[in-house]
N, C-alpha and C positions, 0 to 999 in steps of 0.2 A: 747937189741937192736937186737941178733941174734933172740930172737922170731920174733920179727914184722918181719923181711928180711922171716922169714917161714912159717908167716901166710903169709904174701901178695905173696910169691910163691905159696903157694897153691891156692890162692883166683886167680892168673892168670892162675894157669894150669884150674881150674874150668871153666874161662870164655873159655881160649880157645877150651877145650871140646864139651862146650855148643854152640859157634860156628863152630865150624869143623860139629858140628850133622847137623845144620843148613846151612851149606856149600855142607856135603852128601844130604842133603834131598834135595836142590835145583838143583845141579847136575843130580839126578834120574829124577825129576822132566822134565828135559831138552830132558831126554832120552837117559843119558850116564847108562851103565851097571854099579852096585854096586857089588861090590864082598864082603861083608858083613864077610867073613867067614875070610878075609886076609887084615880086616878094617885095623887095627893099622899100617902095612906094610904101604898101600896103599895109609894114608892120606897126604901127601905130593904132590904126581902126582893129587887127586880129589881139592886138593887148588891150582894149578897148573891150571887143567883143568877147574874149575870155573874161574879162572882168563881172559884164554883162551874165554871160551863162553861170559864172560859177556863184554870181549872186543872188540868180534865181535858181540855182540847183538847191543850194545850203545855206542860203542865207548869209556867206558868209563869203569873202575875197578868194579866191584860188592860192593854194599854196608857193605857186610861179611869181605872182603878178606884182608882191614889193621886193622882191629881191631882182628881178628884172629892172622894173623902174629904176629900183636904189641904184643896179649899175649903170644904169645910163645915165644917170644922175652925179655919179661919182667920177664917174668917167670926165665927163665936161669939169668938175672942179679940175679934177688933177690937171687937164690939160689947161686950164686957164693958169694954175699954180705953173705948171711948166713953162709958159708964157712970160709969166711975171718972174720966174726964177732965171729965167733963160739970160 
């Protein structure tokens, strides 16, 4: 049972990865400065600020921004489940 809680943590940090890149790249896109060198730091304020742009663009969340969350979200369960199953 502790494997599955540590595969499917990894398999969330993966998505949310592969979203945050997708969240940087649309940000740049928009014309906010990326600081590339100080990513890791910084990606909480560029999920932030996408949230920001795409809610005064359409009035409405960016299509990235709860499936990003949700995995980073999901991720910490499983790994706490992993813990506790361990």
């Amino acid at each position: 049972m502790a494997t599955l809680f540590a595969i499917l943590a990894f398999v969330s940090i993966g998505t949310a990865v592969v979203l945050t890149m997708m969240i940087v790249n649309e940000i740049s896109r928009r014309g906010v400065k990326v600081n590339f060198f100080l990513l890791r730091l910084y990606i909480p304020k560029y999920i932030h600020q996408y949230r920001q742009l795409t809610l005064k663009e359409t009035g409405k969340v960016g299509p990235l921004y709860c499936p990003c969350v949700g995995s980073y979200l999901l991720a910490l369960v499983f790994a706490v489940a992993y813990l506790i199953f361990k």
